[in-house]
TORKE-557572 format. One line per 5 residues: their letters; for each residue x, y, z of C-alpha. Coordinates in Angstrom, 1 decimal. Layout:
BEGIN
A	X/Y/Z ~ ...
// end
This chain:
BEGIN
XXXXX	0.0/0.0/0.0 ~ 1.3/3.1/-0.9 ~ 2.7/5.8/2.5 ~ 0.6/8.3/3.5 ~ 2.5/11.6/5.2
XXXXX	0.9/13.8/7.7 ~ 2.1/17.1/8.0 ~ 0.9/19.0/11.3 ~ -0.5/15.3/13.1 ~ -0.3/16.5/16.2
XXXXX	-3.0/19.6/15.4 ~ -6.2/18.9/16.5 ~ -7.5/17.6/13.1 ~ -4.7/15.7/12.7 ~ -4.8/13.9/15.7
XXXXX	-7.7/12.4/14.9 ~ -7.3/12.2/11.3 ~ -3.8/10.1/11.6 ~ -5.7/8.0/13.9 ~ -8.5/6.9/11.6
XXXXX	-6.4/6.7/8.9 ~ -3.6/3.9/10.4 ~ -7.0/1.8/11.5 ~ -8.2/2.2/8.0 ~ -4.4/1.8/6.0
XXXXX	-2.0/0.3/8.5 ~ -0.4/2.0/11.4 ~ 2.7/1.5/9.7 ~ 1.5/3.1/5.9 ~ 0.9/6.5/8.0
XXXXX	3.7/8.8/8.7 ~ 2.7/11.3/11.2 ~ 4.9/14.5/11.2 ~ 5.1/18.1/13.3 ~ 7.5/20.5/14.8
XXXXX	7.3/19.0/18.1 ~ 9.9/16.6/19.2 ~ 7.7/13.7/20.2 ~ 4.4/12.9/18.8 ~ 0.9/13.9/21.4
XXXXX	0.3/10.4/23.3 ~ -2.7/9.9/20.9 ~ -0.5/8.9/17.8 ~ 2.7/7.4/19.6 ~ 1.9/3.6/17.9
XXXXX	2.9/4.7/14.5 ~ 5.7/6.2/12.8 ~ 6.9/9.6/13.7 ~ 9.1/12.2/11.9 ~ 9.8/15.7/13.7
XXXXX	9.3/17.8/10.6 ~ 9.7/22.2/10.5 ~ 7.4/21.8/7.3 ~ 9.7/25.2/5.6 ~ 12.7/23.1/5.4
XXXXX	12.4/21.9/2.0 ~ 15.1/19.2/2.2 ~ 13.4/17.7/5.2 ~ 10.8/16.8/3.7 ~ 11.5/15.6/0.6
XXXXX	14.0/13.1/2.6 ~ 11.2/12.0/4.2 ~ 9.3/11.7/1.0 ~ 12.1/9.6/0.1 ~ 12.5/7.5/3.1
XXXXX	9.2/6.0/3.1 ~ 8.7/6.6/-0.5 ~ 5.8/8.7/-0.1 ~ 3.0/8.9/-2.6 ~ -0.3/10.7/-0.9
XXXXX	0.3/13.7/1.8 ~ -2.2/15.5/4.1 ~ -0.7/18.9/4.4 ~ -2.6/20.2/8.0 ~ 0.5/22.7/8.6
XXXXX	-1.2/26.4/9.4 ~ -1.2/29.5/11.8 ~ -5.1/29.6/12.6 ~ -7.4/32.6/12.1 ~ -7.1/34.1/16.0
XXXXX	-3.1/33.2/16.0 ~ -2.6/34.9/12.5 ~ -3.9/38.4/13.3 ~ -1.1/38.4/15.9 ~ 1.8/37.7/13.7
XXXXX	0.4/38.1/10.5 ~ 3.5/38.1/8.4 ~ 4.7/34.3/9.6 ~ 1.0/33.4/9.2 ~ 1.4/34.4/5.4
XXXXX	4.8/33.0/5.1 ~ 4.4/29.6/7.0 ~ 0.7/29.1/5.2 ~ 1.6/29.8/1.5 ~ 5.6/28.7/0.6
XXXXX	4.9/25.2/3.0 ~ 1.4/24.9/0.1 ~ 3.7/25.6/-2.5 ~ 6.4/23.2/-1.4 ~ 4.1/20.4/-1.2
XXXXX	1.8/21.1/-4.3 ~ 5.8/21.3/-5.9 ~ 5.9/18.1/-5.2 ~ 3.0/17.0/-6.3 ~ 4.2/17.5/-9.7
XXXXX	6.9/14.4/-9.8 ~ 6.8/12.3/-6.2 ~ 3.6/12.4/-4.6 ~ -0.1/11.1/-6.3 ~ -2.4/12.2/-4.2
XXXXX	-2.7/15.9/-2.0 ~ -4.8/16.8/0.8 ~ -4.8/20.7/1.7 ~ -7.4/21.9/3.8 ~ -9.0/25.4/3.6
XXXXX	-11.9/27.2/5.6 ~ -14.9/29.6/5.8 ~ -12.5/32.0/6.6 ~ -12.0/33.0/3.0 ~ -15.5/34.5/3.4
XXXXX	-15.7/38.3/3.9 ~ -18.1/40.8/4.9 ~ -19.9/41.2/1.7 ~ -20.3/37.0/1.2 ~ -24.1/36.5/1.7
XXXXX	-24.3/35.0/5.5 ~ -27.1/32.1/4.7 ~ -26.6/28.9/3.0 ~ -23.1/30.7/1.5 ~ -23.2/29.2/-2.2
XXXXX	-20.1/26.9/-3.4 ~ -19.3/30.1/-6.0 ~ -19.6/33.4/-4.2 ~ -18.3/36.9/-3.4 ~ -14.9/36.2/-1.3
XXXXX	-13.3/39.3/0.1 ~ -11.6/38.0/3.5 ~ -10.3/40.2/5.7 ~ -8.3/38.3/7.9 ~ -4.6/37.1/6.7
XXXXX	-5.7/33.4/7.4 ~ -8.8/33.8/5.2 ~ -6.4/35.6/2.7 ~ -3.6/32.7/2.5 ~ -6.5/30.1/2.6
XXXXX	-7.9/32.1/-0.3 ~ -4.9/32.2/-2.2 ~ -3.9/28.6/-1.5 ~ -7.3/27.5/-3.1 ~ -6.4/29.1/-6.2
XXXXX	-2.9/27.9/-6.3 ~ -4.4/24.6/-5.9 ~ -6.5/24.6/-8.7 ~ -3.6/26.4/-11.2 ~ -1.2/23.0/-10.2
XXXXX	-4.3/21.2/-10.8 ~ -5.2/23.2/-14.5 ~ -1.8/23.4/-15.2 ~ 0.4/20.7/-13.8 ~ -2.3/17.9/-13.5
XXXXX	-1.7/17.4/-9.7 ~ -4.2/15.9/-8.0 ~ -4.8/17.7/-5.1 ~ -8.1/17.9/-3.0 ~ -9.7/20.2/-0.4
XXXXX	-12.3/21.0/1.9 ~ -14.1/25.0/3.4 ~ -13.8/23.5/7.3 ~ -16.6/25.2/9.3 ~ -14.9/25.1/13.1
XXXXX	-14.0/21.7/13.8 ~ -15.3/20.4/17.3 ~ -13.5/17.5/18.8 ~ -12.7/16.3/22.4 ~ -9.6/14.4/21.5
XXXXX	-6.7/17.1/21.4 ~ -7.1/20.9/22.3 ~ -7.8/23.4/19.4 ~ -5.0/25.6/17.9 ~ -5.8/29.0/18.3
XXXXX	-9.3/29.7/15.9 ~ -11.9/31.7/16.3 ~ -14.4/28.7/16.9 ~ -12.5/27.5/19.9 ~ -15.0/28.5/22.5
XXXXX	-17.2/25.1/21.3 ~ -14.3/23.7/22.5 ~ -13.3/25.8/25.6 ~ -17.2/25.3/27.1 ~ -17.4/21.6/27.6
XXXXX	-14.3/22.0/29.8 ~ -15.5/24.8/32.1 ~ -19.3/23.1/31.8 ~ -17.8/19.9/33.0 ~ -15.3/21.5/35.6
XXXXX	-18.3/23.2/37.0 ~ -17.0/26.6/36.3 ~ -18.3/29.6/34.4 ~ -17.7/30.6/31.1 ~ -16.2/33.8/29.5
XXXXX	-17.1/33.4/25.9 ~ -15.0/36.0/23.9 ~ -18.3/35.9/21.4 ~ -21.2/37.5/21.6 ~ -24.6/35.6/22.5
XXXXX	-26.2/35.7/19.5 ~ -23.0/35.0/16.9 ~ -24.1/32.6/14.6 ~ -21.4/30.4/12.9 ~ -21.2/26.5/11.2
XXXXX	-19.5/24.4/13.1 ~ -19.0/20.3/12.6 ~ -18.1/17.7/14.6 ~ -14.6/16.3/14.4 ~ -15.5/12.7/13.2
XXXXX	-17.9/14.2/11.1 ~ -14.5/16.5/9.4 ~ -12.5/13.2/9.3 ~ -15.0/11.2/7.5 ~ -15.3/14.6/5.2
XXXXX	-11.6/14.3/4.6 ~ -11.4/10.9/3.8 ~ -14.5/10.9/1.5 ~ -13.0/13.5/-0.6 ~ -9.6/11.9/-0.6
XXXXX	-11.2/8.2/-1.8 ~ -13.6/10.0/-3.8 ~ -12.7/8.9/-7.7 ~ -10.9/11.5/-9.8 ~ -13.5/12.2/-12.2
XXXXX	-16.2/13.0/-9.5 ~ -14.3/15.6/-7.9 ~ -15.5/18.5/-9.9 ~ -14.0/21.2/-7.6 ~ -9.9/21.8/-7.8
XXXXX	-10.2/25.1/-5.5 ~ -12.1/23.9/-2.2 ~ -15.7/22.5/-1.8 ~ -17.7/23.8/1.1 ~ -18.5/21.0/3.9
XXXXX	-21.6/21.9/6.6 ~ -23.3/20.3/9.2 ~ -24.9/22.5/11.7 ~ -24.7/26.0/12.6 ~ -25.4/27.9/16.1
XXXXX	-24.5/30.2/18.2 ~ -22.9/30.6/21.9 ~ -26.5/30.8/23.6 ~ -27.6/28.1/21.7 ~ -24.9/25.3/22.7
XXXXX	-25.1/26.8/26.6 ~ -28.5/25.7/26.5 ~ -27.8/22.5/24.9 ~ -24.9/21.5/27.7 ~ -27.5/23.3/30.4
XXXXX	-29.9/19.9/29.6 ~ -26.3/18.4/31.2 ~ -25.5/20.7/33.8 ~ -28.6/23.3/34.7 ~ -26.5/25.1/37.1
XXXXX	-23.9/26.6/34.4 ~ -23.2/30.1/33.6 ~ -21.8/31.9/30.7 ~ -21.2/35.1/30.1 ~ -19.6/37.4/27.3
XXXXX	-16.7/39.8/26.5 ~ -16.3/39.7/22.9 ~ -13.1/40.3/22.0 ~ -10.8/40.9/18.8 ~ -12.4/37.5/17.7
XXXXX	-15.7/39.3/17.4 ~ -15.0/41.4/14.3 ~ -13.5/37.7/12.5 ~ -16.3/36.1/13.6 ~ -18.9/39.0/12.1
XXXXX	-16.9/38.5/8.4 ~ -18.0/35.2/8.5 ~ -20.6/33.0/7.2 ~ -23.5/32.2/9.5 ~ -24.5/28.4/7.5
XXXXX	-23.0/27.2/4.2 ~ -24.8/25.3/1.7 ~ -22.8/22.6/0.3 ~ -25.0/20.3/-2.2 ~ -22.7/20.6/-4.8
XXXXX	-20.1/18.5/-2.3 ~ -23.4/16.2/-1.4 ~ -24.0/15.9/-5.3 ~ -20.4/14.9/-6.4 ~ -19.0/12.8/-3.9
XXXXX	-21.8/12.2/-1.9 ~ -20.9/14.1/1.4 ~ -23.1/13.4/4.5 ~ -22.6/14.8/7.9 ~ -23.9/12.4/11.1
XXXXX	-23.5/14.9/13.8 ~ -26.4/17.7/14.8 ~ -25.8/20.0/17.6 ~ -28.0/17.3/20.4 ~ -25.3/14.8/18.9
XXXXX	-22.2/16.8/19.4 ~ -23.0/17.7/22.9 ~ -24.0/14.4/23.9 ~ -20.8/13.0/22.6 ~ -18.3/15.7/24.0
XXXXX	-19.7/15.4/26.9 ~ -19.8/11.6/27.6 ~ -16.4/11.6/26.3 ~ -15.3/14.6/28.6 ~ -16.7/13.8/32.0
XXXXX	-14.3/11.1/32.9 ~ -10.9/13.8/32.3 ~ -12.0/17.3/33.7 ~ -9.2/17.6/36.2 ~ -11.2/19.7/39.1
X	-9.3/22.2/40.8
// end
């Protein structure tokens, strides 16, 4: 079976993702690779490269050492992160695309890149966003994720490389922490919900935003990637939804849990991403080629994060 490199494993898509691919390929046909030194505990059964994705002959040694043929490319500085460095954002984001989709050309078959609703911008209609839209974002992550998609489709157009991509709504999981978005709060709540603390949500109440369930963004990814050639229409980046609410909405969901917690709000610098954003996507044209379908509502995400999250609240 042919290696499978995962750049940025130990993110929290990647975590999971390296996970369900080894029990679906072989532990041993998935490479995982980051910048840390040691992979997260979640991931230590399989093969592990410590990889700075910018150092070009790194990874092509790696490339060569397992002979390498399809690569998930999950390497990023995250919406809320990028506004505070915004030049390495743009730098690590684009040239580590460009390096991969370079080799795409001669050593690898297959490419995974991940984009996001974050190349939306203020003037993108905010219900059941369209596959083919205005895109004006205003955030360098939405920018480079932006740009990536069309760099993706011109190595596509123009090199034949068959790369692939999804629009990630935020990604919900319980399994590894989230990187620094502006979605993280779905995260962030379960822990203080379950701690039996309060919650500062750096959102306002009524900020409405897509959102998906980690399993649901896995089995997303590895539809698309399995999906055959010809019925993979979109070279850019096909949007992906499942559900869409907002901070009141998913306190009251967990209050059916815990009826005793509190949340309150200080929106912060996130706010003003957040507003630029899409408040639901509409992604039939994914459901029509490849046949995407999500499992996970909002009642199903909360039940499962919080079944799965009871048992390792550390309580103070």
């Amino acid at each position: 079976m042919d290696k499978i490199l995962i750049i940025g494993a130990c993110g929290q898509l990647g975590t999971e993702l390296t996970q369900r691919l080894r029990e679906l390929k072989g532990t041993e046909n998935v490479i995982a690779s980051d910048i840390r030194d040691e992979p997260v505990d979640l991931i230590a059964d399989g093969p592990y490269e410590k990889l700075d994705i910018m150092d070009k002959d790194a990874f092509h040694a790696i490339l060569g050492r397992y002979n390498i043929k399809e690569a998930y490319h999950l390497a990023a500085v995250l919406s809320a992160k990028g506004e505070q460095n915004p030049h390495f954002a743009w730098k690590l984001n684009m040239e580590s695309l460009l390096l991969v989709l370079e080799a795409g050309r001669d050593r690898l078959n297959k490419i995974y890149w991940p984009s996001s609703i974050a190349v939306f911008g203020p003037d993108t209609p905010k219900e059941n966003t369209p596959q083919n839209t205005v895109m004006n974002p205003n955030t360098v992550y939405g920018i480079s994720k932006l740009a990536g998609e069309r760099w993706c489709e011109y190595y596509f157009e123009k090199y034949d490389v068959d790369v692939r991509s999804l629009r990630y709504p935020g990604l919900i999981g319980y399994k590894a922490m989230p990187g620094g978005g502006t979605t993280d709060y779905a995260v962030d709540i379960f822990h203080k919900a379950i701690a039996g603390e309060e919650y500062e949500c750096f959102l306002s109440e009524n900020t409405m935003l897509p959102m998906m369930y980690m399993d649901d963004a896995v089995k997303a990814t590895i539809d698309l990637m399995e999906a055959d050639a010809k019925d993979v229409k979109i070279r850019s980046s096909y949007n992906v939804a499942a559900m869409s609410f907002t901070p009141q909405e998913i306190a009251n969901a967990i209050k059916q849990h815990y009826p005793n917690f509190d949340i309150s709000y200080k929106p912060d610098f996130r706010q003003k991403i957040a507003d630029s954003w899409p408040g639901s996507i509409d992604d039939s044209v994914a459901r029509n080629n490849w046949g995407w379908q999500h499992n996970f509502g909002l009642k199903e995400l909360v039940d499962t994060m919080i079944t799965n999250l009871k048992d390792t609240i550390v309580f103070d």
